[in-house]
C-alpha positions in Angstrom: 0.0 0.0 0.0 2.7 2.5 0.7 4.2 1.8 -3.1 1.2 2.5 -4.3 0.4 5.3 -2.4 4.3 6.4 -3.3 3.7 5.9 -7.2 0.3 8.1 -6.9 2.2 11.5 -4.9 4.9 11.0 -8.0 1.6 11.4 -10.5 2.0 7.9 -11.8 -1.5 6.3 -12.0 -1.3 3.0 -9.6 -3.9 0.8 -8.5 -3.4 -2.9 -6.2 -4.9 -6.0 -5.9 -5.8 -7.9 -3.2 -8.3 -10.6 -1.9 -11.2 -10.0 -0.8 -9.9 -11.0 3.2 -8.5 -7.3 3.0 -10.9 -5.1 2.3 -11.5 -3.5 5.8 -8.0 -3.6 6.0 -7.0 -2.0 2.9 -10.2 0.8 3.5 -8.3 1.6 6.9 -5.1 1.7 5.4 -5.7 3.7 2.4 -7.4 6.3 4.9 -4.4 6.4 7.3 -2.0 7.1 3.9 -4.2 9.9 2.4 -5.6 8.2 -0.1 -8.8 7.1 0.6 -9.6 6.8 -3.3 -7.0 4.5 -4.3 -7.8 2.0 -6.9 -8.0 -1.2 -6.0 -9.5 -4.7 -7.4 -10.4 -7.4 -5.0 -10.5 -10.8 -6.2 -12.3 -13.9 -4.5 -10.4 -15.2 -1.1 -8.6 -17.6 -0.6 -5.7 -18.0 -3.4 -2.9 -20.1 -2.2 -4.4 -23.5 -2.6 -5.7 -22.4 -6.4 -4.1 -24.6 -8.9 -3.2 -22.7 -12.1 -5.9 -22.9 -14.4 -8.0 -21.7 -11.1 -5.6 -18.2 -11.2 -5.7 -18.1 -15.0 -9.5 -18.0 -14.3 -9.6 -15.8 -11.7 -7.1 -13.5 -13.5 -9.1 -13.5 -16.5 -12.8 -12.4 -14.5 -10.5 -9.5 -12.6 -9.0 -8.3 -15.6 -11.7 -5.7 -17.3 -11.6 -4.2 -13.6 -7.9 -3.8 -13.1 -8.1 -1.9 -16.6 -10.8 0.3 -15.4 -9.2 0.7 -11.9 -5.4 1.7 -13.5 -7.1 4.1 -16.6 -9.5 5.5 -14.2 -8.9 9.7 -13.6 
């Protein structure tokens, strides 16, 4: 979160991506940095036992909202 945060204050656009276990945490985070507005994509939890194809998939349904979230004024 602070990289992110970081790459916004230098005017580069930035967003993250996270599961959706962190979205409290990533709201109070976000806030406590400044940047209550980051962009940010949340994907289904949990990831570490997904087999490949399983991320492929899930990378695939994220991917029109990480575009949106990283072109997004």
């Amino acid at each position: 979160m602070h990289d992110i945060a970081d790459l916004e204050t230098r005017g580069v656009p930035a967003m993250f991506i996270a599961s959706d276990a962190f979205v409290v945490a990533a709201d109070s985070q976000s806030k406590a940095l400044g940047f209550p507005s980051l962009q940010r994509v949340f994907v289904p939890h949990p990831i570490q036992d997904r087999t490949d194809d399983e991320m492929s998939a899930l990378a695939d349904s994220a991917y029109d909202s990480i575009v949106a979230a990283i072109t997004k004024n």
